[in-house]
LONU-865746 format. One line per field, with one value per residue (C-alpha): residue in three letters; x, y, z. Coordinates in Angstrom, 3 decimals. Layout:
# LONU-865746
residuo	[ALA; ...]
x	[X; ...]
y	[Y; ...]
z	[Z; ...]
END
This chain:
# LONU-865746
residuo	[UNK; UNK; UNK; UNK; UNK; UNK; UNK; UNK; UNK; UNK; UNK; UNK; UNK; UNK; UNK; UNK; UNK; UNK; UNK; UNK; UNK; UNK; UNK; UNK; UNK; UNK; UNK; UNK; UNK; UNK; UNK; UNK; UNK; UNK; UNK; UNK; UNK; UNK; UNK; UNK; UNK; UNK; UNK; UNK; UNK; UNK; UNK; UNK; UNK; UNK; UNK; UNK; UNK; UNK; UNK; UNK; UNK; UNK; UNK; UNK; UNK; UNK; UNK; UNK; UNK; UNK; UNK; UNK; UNK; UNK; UNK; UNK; UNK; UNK; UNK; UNK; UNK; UNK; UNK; UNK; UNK; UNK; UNK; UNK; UNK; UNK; UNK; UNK; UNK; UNK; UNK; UNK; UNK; UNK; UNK; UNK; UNK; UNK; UNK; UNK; UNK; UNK; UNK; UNK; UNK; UNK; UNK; UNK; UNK; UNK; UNK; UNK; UNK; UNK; UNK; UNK; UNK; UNK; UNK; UNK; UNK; UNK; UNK; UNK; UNK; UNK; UNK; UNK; UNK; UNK; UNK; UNK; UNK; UNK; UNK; UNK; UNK; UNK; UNK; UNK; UNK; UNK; UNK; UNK; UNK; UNK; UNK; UNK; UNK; UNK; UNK; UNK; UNK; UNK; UNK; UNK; UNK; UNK; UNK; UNK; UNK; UNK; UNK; UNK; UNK; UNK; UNK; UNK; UNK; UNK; UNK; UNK; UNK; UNK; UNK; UNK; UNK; UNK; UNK; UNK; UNK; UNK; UNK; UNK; UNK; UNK; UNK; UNK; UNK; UNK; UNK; UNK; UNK; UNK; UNK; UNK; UNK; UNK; UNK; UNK; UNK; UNK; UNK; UNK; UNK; UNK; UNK; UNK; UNK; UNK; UNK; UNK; UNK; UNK; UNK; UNK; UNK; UNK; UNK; UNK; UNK; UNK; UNK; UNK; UNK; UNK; UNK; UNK; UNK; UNK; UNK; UNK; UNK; UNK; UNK; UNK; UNK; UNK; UNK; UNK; UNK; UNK; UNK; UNK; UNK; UNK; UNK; UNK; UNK; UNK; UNK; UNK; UNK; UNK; UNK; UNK; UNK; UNK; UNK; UNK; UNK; UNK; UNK; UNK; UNK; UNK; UNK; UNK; UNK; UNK; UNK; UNK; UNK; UNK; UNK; UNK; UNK; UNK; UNK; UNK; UNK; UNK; UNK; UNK; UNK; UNK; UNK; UNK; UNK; UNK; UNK; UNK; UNK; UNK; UNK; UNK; UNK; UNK; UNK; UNK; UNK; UNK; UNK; UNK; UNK; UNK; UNK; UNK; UNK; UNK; UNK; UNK; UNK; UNK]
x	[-12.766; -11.706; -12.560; -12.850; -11.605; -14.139; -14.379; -13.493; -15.169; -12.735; -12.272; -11.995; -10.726; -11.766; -7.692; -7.674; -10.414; -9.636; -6.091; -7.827; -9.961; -6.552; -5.378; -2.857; -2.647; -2.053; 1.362; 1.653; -0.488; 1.149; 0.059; -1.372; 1.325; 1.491; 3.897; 5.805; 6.500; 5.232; 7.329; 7.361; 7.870; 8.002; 8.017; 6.543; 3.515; 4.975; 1.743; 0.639; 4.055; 2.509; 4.560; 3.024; 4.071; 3.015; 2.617; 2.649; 1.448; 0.069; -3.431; -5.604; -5.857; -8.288; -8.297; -6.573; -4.965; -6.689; -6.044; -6.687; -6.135; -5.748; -5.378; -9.321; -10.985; -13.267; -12.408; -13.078; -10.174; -11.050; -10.267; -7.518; -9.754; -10.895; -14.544; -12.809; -10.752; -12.138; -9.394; -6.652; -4.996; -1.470; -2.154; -4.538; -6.413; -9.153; -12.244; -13.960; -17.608; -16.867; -15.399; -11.474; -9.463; -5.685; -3.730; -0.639; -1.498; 0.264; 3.848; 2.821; 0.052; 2.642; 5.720; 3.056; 1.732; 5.605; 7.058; 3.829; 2.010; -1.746; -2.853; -1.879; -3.151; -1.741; -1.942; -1.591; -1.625; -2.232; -3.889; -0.692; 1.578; 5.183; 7.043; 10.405; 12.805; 9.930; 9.549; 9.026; 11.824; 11.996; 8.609; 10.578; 13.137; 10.888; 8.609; 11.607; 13.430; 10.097; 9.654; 7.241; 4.806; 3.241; -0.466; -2.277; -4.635; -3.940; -3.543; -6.256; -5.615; -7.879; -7.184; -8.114; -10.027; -11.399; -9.830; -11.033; -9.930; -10.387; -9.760; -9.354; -8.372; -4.792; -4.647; -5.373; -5.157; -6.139; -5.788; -5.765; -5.180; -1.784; 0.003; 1.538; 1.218; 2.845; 3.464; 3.650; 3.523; 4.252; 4.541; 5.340; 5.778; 6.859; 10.047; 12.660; 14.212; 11.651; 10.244; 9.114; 9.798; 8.610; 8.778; 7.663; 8.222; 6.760; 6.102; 7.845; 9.399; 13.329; 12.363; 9.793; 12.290; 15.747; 13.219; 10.802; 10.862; 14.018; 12.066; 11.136; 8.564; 8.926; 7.447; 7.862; 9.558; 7.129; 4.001; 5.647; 3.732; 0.499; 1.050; 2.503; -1.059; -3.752; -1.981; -0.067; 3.789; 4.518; 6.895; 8.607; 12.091; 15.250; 16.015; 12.471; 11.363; 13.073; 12.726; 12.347; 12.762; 12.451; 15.279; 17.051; 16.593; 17.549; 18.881; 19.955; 22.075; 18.665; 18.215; 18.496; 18.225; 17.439; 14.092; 13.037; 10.307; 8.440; 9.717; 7.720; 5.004; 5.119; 5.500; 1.831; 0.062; 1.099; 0.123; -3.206; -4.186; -3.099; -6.675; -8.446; -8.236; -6.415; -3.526; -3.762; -2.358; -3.029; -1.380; -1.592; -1.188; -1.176; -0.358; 0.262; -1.873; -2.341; -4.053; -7.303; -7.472; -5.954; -8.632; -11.420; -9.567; -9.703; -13.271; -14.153; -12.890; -14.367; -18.055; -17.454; -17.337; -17.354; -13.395; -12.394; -12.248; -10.163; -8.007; -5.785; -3.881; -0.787]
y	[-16.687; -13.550; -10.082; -7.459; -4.262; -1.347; -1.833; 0.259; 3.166; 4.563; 4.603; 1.138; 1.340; -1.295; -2.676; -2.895; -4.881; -7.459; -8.023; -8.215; -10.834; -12.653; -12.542; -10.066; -6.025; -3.739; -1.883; 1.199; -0.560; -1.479; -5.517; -6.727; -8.389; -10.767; -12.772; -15.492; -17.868; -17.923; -15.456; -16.485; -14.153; -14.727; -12.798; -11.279; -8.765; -5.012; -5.067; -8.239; -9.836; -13.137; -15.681; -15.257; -17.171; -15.379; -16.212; -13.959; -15.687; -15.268; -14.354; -14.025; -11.203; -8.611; -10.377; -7.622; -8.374; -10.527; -12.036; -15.138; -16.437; -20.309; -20.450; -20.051; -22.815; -21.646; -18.417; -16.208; -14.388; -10.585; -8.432; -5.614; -2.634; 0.381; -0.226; -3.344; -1.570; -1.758; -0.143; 2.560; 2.778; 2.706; 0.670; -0.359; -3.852; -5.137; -7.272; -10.102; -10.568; -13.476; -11.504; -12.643; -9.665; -9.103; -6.187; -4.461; -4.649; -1.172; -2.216; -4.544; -3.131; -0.359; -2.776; -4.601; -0.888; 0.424; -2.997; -2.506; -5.744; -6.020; -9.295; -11.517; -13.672; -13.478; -16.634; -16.022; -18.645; -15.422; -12.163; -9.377; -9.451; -9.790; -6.206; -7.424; -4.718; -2.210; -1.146; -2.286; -3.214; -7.295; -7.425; -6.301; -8.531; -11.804; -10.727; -9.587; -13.206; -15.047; -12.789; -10.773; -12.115; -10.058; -11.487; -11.206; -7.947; -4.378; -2.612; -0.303; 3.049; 5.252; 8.634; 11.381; 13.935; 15.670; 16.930; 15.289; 16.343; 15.334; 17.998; 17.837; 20.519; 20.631; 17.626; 17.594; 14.547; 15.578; 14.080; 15.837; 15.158; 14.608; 12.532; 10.106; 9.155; 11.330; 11.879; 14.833; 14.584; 16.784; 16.071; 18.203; 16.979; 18.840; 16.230; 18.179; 14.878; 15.247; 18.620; 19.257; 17.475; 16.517; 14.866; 15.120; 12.525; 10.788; 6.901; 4.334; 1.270; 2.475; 5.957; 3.354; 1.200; 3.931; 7.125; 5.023; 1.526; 1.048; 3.598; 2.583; 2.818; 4.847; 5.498; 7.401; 6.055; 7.918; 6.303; 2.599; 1.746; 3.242; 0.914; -1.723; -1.500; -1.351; -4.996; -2.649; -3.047; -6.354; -6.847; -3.652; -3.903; -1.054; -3.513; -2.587; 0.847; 4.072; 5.272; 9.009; 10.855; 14.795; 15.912; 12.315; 9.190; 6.411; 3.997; 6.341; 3.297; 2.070; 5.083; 5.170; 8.995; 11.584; 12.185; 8.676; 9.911; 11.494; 9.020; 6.186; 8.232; 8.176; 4.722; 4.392; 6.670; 4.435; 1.202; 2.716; 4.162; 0.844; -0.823; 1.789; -1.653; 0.018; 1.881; 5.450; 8.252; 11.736; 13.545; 12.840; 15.318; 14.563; 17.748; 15.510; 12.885; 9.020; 5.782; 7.056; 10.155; 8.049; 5.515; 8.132; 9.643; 6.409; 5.985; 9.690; 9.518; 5.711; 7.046; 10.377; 9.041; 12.465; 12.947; 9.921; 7.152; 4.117; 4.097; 1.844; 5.240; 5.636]
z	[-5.762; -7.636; -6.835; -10.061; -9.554; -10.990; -14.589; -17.442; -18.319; -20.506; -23.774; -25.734; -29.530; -31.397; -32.122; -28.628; -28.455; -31.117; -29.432; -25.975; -28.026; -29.070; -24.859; -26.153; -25.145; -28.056; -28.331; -25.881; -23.643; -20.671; -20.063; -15.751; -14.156; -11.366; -9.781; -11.669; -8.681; -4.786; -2.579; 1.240; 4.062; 7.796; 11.039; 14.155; 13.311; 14.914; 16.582; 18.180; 18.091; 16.888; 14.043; 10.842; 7.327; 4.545; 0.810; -2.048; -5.427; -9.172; -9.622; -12.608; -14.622; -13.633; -10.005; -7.820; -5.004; -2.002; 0.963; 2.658; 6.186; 5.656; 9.769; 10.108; 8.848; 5.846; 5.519; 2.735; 0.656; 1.708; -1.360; -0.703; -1.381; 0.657; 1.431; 3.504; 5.990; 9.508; 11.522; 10.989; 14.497; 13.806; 10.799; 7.780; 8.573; 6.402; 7.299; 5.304; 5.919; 7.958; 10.509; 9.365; 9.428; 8.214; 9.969; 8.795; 5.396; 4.239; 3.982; 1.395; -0.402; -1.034; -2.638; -5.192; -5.655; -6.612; -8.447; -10.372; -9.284; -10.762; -9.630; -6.181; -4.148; -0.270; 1.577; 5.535; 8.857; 11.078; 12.170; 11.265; 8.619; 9.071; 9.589; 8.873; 8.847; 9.364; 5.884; 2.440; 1.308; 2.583; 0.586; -2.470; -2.180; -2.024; -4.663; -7.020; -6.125; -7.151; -10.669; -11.721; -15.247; -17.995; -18.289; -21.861; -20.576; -20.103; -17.311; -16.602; -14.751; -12.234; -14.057; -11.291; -13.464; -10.706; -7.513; -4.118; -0.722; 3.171; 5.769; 9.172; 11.615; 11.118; 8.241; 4.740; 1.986; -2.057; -5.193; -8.120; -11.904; -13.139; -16.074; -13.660; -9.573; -7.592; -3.589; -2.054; 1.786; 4.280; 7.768; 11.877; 14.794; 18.266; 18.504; 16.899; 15.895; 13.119; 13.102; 9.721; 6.876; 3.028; 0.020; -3.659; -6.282; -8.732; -8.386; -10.628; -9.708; -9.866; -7.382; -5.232; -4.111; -4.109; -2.749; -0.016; 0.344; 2.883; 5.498; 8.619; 10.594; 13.523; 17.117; 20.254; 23.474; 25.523; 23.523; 24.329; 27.774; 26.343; 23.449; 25.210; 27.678; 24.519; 23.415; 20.614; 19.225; 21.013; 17.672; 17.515; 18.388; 17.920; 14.526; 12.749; 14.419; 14.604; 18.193; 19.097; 22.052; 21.815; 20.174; 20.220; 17.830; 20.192; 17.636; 14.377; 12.615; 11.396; 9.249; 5.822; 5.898; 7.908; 6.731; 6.700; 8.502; 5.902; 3.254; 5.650; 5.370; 1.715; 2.037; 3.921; 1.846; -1.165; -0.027; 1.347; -2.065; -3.514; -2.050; -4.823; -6.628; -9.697; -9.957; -9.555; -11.963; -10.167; -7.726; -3.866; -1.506; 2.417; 5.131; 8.631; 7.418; 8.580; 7.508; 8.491; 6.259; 3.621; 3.371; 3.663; 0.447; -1.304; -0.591; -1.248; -4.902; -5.945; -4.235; -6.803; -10.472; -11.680; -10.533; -11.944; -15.141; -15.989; -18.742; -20.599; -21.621; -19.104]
END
């Protein structure tokens, strides 16, 4: 089973149409791509510290990206969109209607979202996905060893035309209209190991994986029992989380940077905007924001068609 994006409600030339008619997109139109081969990927979920094998393969054109726990017998694929998501504590999980869920989704919504992947079909045998090194970055390097493959149909682009914005006291997310997608995240926190930090850039697949895809997750040694008691990071180890204590990062040779706090948080705020279904050109905007106030973006701008249309244009 497939599951169609929104469709296009941009503008549609009639050249493009007779090429889409000969399963070929016209030139300056940037063509779907999916994966060329299966990429495999296994490891502990950070969260309930259970095995899980996970398989990242082609999908049609125009199919998006789904996922599908083959551990539960019958199971439906659950599509990897917003209106699916069914918790945000400490991460994004999404829900079929059959009451199958698939947690941890964010790491690698955000690596087929910054290698530019269209169309996938994830294949998993349980409830978390692997967290690896705590980032993005093992995603990248099984989906770049299994190839990525230009499909005959052209991409189609949410074009933010229309600002949107969540606020909460003391947290903000936008989006806003802009030529490209671009991240601009801010985030404080009362550790002084952090403090405050940001980033701005704009999102292609050379700054996605040298700007944000090697940054860690990261947690709080005095949050750990409290975790530890809710059934929460039975996975996380000093090899896939950065560990803070006040003024003190408890194991600093996993950083890639100082500021791989922020740059994580970049990280999450592009693989939750990557279950709009399309890819995104506007600019995001998240003061101290989380997965929570991310998803309640997405769904804010796909319930207002007025601040939004899809284009083949990029």
């Amino acid at each position: 089973m497939t599951f169609a994006p929104p469709p296009l409600r941009g503008r549609r030339g009639s050249a493009s149409a007779a090429l889409r008619a000969r399963g070929e997109p016209e030139d300056g139109v940037q063509p779907q791509m999916t994966l060329a081969a299966v990429a495999v990927v296994e490891g502990l979920g950070i969260h309930s510290g259970k095995p899980a094998r996970l398989s990242i393969g082609p999908a049609a054109p125009d199919a998006g990206v789904s996922f599908l726990r083959t551990d539960l017998a019958a199971a439906a694929a659950i599509p990897a969109r917003a209106e699916r998501v069914s918790d945000t504590r400490l991460a994004t999980v999404l829900a079929g209607g059959d009451g199958a869920t698939v947690s941890t989704v964010e790491h690698l919504m955000a690596a087929l979202a910054g290698l530019g992947v269209d169309n996938a079909r994830i294949e998993i045998d349980g409830p978390e996905l692997p967290i690896l090194e705590g980032a993005a970055a093992g995603f990248v390097e099984a989906i770049e060893r299994a190839g990525l493959a230009a499909q005959p149909a052209p991409r189609r682009w949410l074009k933010v035309i229309a600002p949107v914005e969540v606020i909460q006291p003391g947290k903000r997310v936008a989006l806003s209209p802009a030529s490209r997608l671009e991240l601009s995240v801010e985030i404080v926190f009362e550790a002084s190991a952090i403090g405050r930090q940001r980033i701005d850039l704009c999102v292609d697949p050379a700054s996605f994986r040298s700007e944000i895809a090697a940054a860690k997750t990261f947690g709080f040694i005095a949050e750990v029992e409290l975790l530890r008691a809710a059934g929460l990071g039975r996975g996380a180890s000093l090899e896939n989380t950065v560990v803070v204590d006040g003024a003190q990062v408890l194991n600093p040779q996993i950083l890639a940077r100082p500021d791989d706090f922020v740059r994580h948080k970049a990280l999450d705020a592009l693989g939750d905007l990557a279950l709009a279904g399309r890819p995104i050109l506007g600019r995001y905007e998240g003061y101290c924001a989380g997965h929570a106030l991310n998803n309640q973006l997405v769904r804010a701008l796909l319930a207002s068609p007025e601040s939004w249309e899809l284009t083949e244009d990029a």
